[in-house]
C-alpha positions in Angstrom: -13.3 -4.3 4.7 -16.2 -6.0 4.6 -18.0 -7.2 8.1 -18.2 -10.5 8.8 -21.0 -13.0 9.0 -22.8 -14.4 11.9 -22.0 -17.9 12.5 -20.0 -18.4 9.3 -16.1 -19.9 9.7 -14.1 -16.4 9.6 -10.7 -17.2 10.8 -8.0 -20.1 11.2 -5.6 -20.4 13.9 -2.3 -22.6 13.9 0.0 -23.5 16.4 3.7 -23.3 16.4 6.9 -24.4 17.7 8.8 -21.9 16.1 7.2 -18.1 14.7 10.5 -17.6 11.9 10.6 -21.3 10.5 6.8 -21.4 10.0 6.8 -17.5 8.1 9.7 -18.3 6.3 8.2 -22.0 5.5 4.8 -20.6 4.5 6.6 -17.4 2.4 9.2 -19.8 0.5 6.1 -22.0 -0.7 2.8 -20.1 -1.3 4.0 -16.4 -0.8 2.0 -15.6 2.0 2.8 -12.5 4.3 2.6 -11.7 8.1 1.4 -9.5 10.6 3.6 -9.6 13.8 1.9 -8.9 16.9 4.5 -9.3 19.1 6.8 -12.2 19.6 4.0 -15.3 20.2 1.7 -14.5 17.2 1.7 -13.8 13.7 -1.3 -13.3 11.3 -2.0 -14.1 7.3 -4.3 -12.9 4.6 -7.3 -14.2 3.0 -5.4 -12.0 -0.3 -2.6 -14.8 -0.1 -4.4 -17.6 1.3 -8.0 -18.0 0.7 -8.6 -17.1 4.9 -7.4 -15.0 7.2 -5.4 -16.7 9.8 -2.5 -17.0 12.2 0.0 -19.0 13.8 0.2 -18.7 17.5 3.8 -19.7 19.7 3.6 -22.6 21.8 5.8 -24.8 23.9 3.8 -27.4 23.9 3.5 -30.6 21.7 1.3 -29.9 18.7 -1.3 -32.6 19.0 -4.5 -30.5 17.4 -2.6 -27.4 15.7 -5.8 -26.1 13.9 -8.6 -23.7 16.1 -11.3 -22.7 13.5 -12.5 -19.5 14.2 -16.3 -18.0 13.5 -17.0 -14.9 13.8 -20.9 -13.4 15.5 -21.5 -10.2 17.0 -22.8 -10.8 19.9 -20.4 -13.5 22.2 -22.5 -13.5 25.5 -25.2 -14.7 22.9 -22.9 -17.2 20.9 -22.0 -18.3 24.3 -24.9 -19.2 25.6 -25.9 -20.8 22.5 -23.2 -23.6 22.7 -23.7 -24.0 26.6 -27.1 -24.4 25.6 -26.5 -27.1 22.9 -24.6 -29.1 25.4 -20.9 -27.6 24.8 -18.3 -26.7 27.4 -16.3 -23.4 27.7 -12.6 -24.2 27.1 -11.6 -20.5 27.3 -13.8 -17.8 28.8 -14.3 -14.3 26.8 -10.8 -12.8 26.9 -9.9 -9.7 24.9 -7.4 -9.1 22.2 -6.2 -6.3 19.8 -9.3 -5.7 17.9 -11.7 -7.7 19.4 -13.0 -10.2 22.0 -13.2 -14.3 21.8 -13.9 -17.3 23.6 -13.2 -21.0 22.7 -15.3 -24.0 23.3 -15.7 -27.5 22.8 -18.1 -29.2 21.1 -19.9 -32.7 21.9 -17.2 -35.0 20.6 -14.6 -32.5 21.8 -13.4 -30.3 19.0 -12.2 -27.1 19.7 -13.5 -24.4 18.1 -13.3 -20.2 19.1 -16.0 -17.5 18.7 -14.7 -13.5 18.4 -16.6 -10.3 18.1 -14.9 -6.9 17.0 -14.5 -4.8 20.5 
C-alpha cells in the first residue's frame, strides 16, 4: 500500500443512523464492500469507490454527515498549523485502530479531521 500524502484529502467519513441499511444500500447500488470494526463503524475502499471511507453510527440527527479526512504525518505539527491559521480544535488527538486523529474547524466552521498512522 502505498503511503499517503501530506496534506492531501485521504479519507471520507459519513454518518449513520443505521450500519445494515446504509451497507446494504451502498452494496445493492455501486457494489462496494465493508470493513466492520465493531458495531458503530464500518469502512469502504478506494477499489470500489474512488476513496477510502467509512460510515460511523450515530443517534443523532444528521445535519453535516460528511468529515473529510487528510492525512500528514506529523499531527502535533498539523495541529498547530490550523490553530495557527486561526482554526479551533473540535476534537483533540484521540487514537484509533491504526492510527491517531484529530478534528478541527475551519474559519467559516467546516469540520474537517487530520490522522497519522500510530
Amino acid at each position: 500500500m502505498k503511503k499517503p500524502t501530506n496534506n492531501t484529502v485521504n479519507y471520507i467519513e459519513f454518518k449513520s443512523n443505521n450500519i445494515e441499511a446504509t451497507k446494504a444500500f451502498y452494496i445493492k447500488v455501486f457494489g462496494w464492500k465493508f470493513t466492520d470494526y465493531g458495531e458503530h463503524y464500518t469502512s469502504f475502499s478506494k477499489k470500489e469507490s474512488g476513496i477510502d471511507g467509512g460510515f460511523e453510527k450515530t443517534e443523532d440527527a444528521i445535519v453535516n454527515g460528511v468529515l473529510v479526512v487528510l492525512y500528514h504525518e506529523n499531527l502535533i505539527e498539523a495541529k498547530q498549523n490550523v490553530i495557527d491559521a486561526g482554526g479551533k480544535i473540535k476534537v483533540d488527538i484521540f487514537m484509533f485502530p491504526g492510527g491517531s486523529r484529530f478534528q478541527f474547524l475551519d474559519p467559516s466552521g467546516n469540520e474537517l479531521a487530520v490522522w497519522t498512522y500510530n
